[in-house]
C-alpha positions in Angstrom: 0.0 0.0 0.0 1.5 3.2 -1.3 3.1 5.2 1.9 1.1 3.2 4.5 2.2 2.5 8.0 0.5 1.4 11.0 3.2 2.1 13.7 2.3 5.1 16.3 3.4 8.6 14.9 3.3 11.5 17.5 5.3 14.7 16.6 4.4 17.3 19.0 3.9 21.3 17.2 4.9 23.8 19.5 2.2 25.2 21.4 2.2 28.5 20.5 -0.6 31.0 20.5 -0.6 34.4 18.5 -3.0 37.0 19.4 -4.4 39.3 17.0 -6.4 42.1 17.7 -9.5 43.1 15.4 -8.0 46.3 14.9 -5.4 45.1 13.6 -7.1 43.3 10.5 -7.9 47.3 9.6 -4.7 48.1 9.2 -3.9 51.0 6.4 -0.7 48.8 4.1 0.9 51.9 1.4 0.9 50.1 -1.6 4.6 51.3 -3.1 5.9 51.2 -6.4 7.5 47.5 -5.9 4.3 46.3 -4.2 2.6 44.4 -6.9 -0.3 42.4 -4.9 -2.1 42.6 -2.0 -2.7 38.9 -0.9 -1.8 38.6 2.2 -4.3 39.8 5.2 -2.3 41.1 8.5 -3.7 38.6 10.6 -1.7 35.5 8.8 1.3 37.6 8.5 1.5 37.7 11.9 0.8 34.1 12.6 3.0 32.1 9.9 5.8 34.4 11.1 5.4 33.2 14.6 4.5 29.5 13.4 1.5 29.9 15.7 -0.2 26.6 16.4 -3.4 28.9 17.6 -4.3 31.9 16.5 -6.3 34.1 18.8 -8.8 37.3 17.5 -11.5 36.8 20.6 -10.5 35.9 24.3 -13.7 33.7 23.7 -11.2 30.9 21.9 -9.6 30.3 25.3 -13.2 28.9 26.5 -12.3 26.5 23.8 -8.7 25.8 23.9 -7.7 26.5 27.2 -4.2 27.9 28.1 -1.8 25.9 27.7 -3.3 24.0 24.0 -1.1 21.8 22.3 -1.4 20.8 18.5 0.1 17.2 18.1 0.3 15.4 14.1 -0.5 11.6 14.7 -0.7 10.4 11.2 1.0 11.3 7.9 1.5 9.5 4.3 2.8 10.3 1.3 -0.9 10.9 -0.4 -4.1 12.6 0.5 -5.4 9.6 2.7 -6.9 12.3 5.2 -9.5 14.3 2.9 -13.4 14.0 4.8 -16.2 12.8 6.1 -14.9 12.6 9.6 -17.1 10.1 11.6 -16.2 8.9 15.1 -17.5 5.7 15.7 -17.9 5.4 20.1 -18.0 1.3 20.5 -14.7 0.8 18.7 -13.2 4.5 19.7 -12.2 5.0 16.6 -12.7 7.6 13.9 -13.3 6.6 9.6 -12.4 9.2 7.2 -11.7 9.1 3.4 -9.2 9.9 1.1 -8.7 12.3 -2.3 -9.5 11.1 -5.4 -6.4 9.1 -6.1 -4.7 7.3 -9.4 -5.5 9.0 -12.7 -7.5 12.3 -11.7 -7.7 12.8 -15.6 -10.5 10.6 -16.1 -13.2 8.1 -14.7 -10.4 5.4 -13.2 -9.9 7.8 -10.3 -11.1 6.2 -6.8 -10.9 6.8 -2.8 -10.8 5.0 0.0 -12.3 4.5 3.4 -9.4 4.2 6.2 -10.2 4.4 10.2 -7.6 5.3 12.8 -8.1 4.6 16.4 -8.2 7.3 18.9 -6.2 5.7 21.6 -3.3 4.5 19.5 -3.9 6.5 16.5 -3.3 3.6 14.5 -4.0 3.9 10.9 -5.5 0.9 8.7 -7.6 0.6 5.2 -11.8 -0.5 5.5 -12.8 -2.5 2.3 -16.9 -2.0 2.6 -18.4 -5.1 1.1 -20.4 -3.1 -1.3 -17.8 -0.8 -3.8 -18.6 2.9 -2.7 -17.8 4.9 -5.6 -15.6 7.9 -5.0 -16.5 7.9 -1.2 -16.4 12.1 0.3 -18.6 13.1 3.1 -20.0 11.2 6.4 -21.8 11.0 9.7 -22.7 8.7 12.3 -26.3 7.2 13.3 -27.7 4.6 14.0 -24.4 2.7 14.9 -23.4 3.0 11.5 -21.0 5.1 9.2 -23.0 6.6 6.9 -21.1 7.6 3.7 -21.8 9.1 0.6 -20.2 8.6 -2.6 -20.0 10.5 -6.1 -20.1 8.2 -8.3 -18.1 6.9 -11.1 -19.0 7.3 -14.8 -22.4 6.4 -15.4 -22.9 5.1 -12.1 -24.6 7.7 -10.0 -23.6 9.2 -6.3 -25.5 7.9 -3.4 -26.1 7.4 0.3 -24.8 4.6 1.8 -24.4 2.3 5.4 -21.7 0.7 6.6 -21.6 -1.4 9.2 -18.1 -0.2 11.5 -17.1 -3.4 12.6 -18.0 -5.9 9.9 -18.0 -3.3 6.8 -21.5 -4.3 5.7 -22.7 -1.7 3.3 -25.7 -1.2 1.6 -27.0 1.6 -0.9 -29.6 3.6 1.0 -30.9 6.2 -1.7 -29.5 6.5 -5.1 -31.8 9.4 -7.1 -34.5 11.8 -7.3 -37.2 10.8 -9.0 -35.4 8.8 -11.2 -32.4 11.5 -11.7 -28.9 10.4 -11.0 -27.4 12.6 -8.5 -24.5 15.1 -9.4 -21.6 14.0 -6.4 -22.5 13.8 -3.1 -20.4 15.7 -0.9 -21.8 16.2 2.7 -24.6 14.7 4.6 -25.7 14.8 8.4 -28.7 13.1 10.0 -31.1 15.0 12.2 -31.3 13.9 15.6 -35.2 14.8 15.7 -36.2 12.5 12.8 -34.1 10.4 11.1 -34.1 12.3 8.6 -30.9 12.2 6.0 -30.1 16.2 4.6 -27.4 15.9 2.0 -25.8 18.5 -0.6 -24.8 17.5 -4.2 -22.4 20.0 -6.1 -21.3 19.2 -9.8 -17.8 18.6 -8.8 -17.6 15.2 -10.1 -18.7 16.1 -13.7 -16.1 19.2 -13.7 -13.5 16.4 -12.0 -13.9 14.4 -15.1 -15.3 11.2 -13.2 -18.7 11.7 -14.3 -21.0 12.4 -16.7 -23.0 15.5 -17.7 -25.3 16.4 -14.5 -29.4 15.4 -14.6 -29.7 17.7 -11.7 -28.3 21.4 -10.5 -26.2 22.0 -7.5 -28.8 21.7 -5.0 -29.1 20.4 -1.2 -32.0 17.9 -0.5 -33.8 16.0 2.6 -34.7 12.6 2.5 -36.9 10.8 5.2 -36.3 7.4 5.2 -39.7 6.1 7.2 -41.4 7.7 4.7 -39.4 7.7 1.1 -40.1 11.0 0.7 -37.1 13.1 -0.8 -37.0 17.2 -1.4 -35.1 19.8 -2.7 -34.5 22.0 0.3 -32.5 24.8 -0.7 -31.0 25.6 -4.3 -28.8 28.9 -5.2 -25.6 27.9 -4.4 -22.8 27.4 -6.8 -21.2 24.5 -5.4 -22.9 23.4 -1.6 -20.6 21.3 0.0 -20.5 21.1 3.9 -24.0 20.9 5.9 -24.3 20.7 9.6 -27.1 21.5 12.4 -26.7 23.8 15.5 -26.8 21.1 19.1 -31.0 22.2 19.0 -31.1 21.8 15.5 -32.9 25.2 15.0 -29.9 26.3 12.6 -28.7 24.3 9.3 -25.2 25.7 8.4 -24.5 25.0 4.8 -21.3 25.8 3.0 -20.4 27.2 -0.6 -17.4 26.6 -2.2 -18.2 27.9 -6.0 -14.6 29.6 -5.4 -13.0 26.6 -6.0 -13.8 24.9 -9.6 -13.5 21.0 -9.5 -10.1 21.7 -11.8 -8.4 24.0 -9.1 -9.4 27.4 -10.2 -10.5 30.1 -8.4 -12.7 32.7 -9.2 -13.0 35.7 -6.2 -16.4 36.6 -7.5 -17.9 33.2 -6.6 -18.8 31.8 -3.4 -16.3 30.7 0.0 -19.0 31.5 2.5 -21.1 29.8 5.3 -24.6 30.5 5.0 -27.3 29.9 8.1 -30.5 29.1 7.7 -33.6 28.5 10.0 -34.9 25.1 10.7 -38.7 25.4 10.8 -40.6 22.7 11.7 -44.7 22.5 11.1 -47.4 21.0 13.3 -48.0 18.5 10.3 -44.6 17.9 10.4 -43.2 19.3 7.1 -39.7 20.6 7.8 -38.5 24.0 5.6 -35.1 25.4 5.5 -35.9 29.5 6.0 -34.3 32.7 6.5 -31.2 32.4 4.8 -28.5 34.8 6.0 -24.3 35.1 5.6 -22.9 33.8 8.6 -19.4 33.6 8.0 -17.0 33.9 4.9 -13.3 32.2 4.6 -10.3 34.5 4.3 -8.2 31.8 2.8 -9.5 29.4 0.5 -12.7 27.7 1.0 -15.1 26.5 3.7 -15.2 22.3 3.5 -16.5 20.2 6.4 -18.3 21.7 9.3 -18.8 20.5 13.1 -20.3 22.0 15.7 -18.9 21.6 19.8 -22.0 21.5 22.7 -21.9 25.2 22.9 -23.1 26.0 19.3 -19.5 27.0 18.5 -18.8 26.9 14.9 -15.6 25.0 13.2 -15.4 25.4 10.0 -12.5 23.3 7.9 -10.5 26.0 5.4 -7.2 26.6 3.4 -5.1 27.8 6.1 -6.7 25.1 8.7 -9.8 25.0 11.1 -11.8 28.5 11.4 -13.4 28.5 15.2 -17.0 31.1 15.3 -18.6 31.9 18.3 -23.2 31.2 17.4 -22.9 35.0 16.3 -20.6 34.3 13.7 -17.5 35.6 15.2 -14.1 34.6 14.4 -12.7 33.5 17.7 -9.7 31.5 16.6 -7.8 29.5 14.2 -6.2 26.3 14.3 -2.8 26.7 12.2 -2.6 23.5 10.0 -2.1 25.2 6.6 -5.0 23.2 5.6 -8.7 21.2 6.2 -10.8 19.8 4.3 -12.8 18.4 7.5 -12.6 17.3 11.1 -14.0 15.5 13.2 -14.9 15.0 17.1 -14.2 12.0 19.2 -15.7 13.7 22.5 -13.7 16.0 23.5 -10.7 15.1 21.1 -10.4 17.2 17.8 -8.9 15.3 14.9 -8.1 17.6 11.6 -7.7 15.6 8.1 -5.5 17.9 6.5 -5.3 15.4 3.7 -1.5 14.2 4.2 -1.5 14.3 7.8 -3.9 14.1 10.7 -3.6 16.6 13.5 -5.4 16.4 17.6 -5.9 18.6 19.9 -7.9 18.1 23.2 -10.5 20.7 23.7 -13.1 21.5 26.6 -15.7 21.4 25.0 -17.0 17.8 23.5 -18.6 18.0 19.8 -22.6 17.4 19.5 -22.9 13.7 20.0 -24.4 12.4 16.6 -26.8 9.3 16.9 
């Protein structure tokens, strides 16, 4: 297996905090004759100069990280094996994630994988589910299984599936709407109030070159799985990716990342923002997503995966790491691993897939227990 170990890795980062003030981010720069472009804000000059393992803009982000934080890499290959989905799995202690797309990302004989990594040891291994999950992204945790979705693979569609964590049983769970093939799954959460699945499903795949030309725009949907019945539940986005619910499930947060096409390119007039929306429930027990509103925008590259800790705190995975806001939508902090794609809880543990390398840090507050 390409790069793989098992063996324990624990390098320790320095635990280093840099505090920027909010002021600070105002700050007038005189553009001289030799300055050709104004790319980098203040606010990372400061920390990469420092190598900051924490970056502080609100004294709120010591609620979170306490005072003496440390920042510790337990994992790291020479390929993108740490990429999303993010699931912590509590009988087994362990946490499943998948990979990039990996082998020829020119065409449709790309693939990714499913690996797990225990949280005690931090031992790294492979999952082969017994059902092929075709270009496997985003995931949660419910009903003690990993639920994954997958973006499919040529003419094969994206879709929804279980996986047993122990046995790798997998099964399909939805595959379409209405007889449409999805675009490529990316995200997906399960409400804790009903079972029901809320997914997003941006065109990447097609733009990715590993399938074909989308049935279906770039939309976010909810399925309810007593009932079979599946909706569009919010549409103007350019590309949704990461979807999450506040810990009382009155807020969805969804993320755009239409900054980022599927071949690399960015585009500053598109879309790297987290939008909120409310969660309104009716007495017959319809369920709308209302009120849309900006709730936070990334300063560095896009906003991926999203989890949420007990408090309603905000962590949003970006280009220069994890992005901590307060319910308000405050930047409180940053946690300085160059890069996330997504993260993921294991109580009060934080592990950061920064796709060659897993980070942890051990927080105060746990993340919203998922089913």
């Amino acid at each position: 297996m390409r790069g793989f170990s098992s063996f324990l890795i624990s390098l320790a980062v320095t635990a280093s905090a840099v505090v920027v003030h909010a002021k600070s981010n105002s700050k007038v720069i005189e553009i001289g004759p030799d300055y050709n472009v104004l790319s980098e804000p203040f606010s990372r000059e400061v920390a990469e100069s420092g190598e900051a393992a924490f970056i502080v803009y609100n004294k709120g982000f010591y609620d979170i990280i306490g005072t003496n934080a440390t920042l510790t890499l337990v994992a790291e290959k020479d390929f993108a094996f740490a990429h999303e989905a993010g699931i912590y799995v509590p009988k087994t202690n362990e946490i499943m994630f998948t990979s990039n797309r990996l082998g020829d990302t020119s065409g449709t004989e790309q693939y990714a994988d499913v690996y797990k990594m225990s949280v005690e040891t931090f031992e790294v291994s492979k999952v082969t589910p017994s059902v092929d999950i075709h270009l496997p992204n985003g995931g949660t945790f419910y009903n003690g299984k990993a639920i994954i979705v997958g973006q499919g693979k040529g003419s094969i569609g994206a879709a929804i599936y279980s996986m047993d964590p122990e046995t790798y049983e997998t099964k399909i769970l939805l595959n379409n709407f209405f007889g449409l093939k999805f675009n490529s799954l990316n995200d997906v959460a399960v409400s804790r109030k009903d079972g029901s699945f809320w997914f997003t499903d941006p065109s990447y795949g097609f733009e990715q070159k590993f399938r074909e030309q989308p049935q279906l725009g770039d939309f976010v949907y909810r399925w309810d799985p007593k009932t079979g019945d599946v909706r569009l539940v919010a549409d103007g986005f350019v590309k949704p990716n990461g979807f999450q619910f506040s810990p009382d499930e009155k807020i969805a947060y969804i993320s755009d990342t239409g900054f980022t096409t599927g071949v690399g390119q960015t585009d500053v007039k598109r879309p790297h923002t987290v939008y909120s929306y409310d969660v309104s429930r009716k007495v017959d027990g319809s369920v709308f997503l209302t009120n849309r509103r900006v709730f936070a925008m990334s300063d560095t590259g896009i906003p991926d995966g999203i989890k949420l800790d007990v408090r309603g705190n905000v962590y949003v995975g970006s280009g220069d790491g994890v992005n901590v806001y307060s319910p308000q939508g405050t930047l409180l902090g940053k946690i300085n691993t160059v890069r996330c794609a997504n993260l993921v809880f294991a109580k009060n543990d934080l592990f950061i897939l920064s796709e060659t390398e897993i980070y942890h840090t051990k927080l105060n507050f746990q993340g919203v227990q998922l089913n």
